[in-house]
Biotite code that builds the C-alpha atoms (Angstrom):
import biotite.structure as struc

atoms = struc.array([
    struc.Atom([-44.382, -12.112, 19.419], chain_id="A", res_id=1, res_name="UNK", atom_name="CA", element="C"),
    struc.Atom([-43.017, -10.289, 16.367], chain_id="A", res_id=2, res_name="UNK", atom_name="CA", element="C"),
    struc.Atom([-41.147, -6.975, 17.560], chain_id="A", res_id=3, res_name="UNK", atom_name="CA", element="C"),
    struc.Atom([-43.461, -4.893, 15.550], chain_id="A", res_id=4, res_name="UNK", atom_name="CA", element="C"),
    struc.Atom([-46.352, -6.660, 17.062], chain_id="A", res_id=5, res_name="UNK", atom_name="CA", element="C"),
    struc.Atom([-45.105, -5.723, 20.743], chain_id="A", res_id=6, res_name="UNK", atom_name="CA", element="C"),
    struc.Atom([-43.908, -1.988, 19.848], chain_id="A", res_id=7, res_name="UNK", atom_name="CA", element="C"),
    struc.Atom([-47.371, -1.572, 18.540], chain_id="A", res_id=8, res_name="UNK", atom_name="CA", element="C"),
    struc.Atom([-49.190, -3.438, 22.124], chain_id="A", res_id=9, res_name="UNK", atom_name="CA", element="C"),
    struc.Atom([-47.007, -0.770, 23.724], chain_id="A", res_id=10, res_name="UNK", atom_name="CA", element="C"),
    struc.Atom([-47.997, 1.984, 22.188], chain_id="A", res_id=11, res_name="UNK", atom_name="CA", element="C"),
    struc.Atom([-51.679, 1.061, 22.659], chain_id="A", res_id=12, res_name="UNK", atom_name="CA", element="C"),
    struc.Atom([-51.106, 2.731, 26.435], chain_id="A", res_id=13, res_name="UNK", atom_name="CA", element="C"),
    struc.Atom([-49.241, 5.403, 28.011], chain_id="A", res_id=14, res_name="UNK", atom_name="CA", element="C"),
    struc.Atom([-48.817, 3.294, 31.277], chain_id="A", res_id=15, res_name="UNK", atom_name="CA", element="C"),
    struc.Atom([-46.028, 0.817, 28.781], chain_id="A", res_id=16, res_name="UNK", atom_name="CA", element="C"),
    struc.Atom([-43.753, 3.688, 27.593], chain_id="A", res_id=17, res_name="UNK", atom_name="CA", element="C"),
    struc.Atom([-41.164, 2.430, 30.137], chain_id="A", res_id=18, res_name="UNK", atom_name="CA", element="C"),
    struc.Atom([-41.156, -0.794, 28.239], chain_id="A", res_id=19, res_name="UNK", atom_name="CA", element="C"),
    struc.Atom([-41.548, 0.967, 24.640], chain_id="A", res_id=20, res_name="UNK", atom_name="CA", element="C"),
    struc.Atom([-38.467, 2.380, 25.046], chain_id="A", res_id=21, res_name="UNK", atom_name="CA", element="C"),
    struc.Atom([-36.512, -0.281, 26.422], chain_id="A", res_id=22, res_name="UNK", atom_name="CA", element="C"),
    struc.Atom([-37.688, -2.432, 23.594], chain_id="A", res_id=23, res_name="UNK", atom_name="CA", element="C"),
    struc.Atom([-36.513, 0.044, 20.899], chain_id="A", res_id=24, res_name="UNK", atom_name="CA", element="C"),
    struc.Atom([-32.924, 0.703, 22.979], chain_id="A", res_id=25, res_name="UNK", atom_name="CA", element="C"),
    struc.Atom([-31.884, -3.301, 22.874], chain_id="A", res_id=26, res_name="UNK", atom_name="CA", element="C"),
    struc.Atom([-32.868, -3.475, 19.503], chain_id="A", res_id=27, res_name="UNK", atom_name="CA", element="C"),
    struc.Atom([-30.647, -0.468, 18.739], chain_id="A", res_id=28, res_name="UNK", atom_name="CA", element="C"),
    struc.Atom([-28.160, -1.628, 20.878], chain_id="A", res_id=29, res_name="UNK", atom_name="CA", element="C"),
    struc.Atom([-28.311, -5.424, 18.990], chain_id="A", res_id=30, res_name="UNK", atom_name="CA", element="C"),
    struc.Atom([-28.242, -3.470, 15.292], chain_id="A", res_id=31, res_name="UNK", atom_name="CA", element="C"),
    struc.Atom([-25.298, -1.477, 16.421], chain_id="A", res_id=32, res_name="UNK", atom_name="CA", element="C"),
    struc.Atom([-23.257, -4.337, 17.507], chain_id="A", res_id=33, res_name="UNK", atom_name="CA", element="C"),
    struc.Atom([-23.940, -6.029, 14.751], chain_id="A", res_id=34, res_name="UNK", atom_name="CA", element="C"),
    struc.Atom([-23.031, -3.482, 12.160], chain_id="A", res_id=35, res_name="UNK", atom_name="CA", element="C"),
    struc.Atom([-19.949, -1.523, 11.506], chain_id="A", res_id=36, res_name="UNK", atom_name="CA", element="C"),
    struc.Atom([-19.392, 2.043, 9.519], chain_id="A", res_id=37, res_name="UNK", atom_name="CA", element="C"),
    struc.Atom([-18.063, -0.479, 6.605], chain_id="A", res_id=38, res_name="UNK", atom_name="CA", element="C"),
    struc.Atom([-21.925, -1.605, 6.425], chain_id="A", res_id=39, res_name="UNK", atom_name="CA", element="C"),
    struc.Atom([-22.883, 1.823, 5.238], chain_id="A", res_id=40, res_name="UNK", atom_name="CA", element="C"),
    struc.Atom([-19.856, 2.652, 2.924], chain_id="A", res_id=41, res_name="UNK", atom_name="CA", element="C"),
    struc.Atom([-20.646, 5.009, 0.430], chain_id="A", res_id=42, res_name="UNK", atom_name="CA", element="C"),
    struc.Atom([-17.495, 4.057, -1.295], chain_id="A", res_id=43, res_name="UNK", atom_name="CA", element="C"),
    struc.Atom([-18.618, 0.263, -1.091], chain_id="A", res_id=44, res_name="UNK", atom_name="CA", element="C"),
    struc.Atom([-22.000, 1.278, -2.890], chain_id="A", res_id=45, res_name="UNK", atom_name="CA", element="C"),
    struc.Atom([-20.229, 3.502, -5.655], chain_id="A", res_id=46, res_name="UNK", atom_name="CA", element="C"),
    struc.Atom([-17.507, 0.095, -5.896], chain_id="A", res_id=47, res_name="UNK", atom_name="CA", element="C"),
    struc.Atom([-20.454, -2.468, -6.543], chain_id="A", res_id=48, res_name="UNK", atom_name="CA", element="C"),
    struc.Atom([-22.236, -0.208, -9.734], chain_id="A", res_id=49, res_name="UNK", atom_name="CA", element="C"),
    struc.Atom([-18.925, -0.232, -11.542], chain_id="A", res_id=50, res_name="UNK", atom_name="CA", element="C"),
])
C-alpha cells in the first residue's frame, strides 16, 4: 500500500492515531537520514541560476 493510501486508512478512525503517527515519524525519520542541510542550500540554488 502506497504511504498516502495508509495515512489516509488511518485517518478514517480515531482508534489508528497511534499508528498515524508512527507512520509519519519513520518516514520523517527515513527523509532526515537521507538528507543533509547541503540538500536545502540556498547558496546551491542561487549557484545553479548563474
Amino acid at each position: 500500500m502506497v504511504e498516502a493510501e495508509k495515512i489516509k486508512e488511518l485517518l478514517c478512525e480515531e482508534k489508528h492515531q497511534i499508528k498515524m503517527y508512527d507512520l509519519v515519524a519513520d518516514e520523517t525519520r527515513k527523509f532526515l537520514s537521507q538528507t543533509t542541510a547541503e540538500d536545502f542550500s540556498i547558496q546551491r540554488i542561487f549557484q545553479k541560476k548563474n
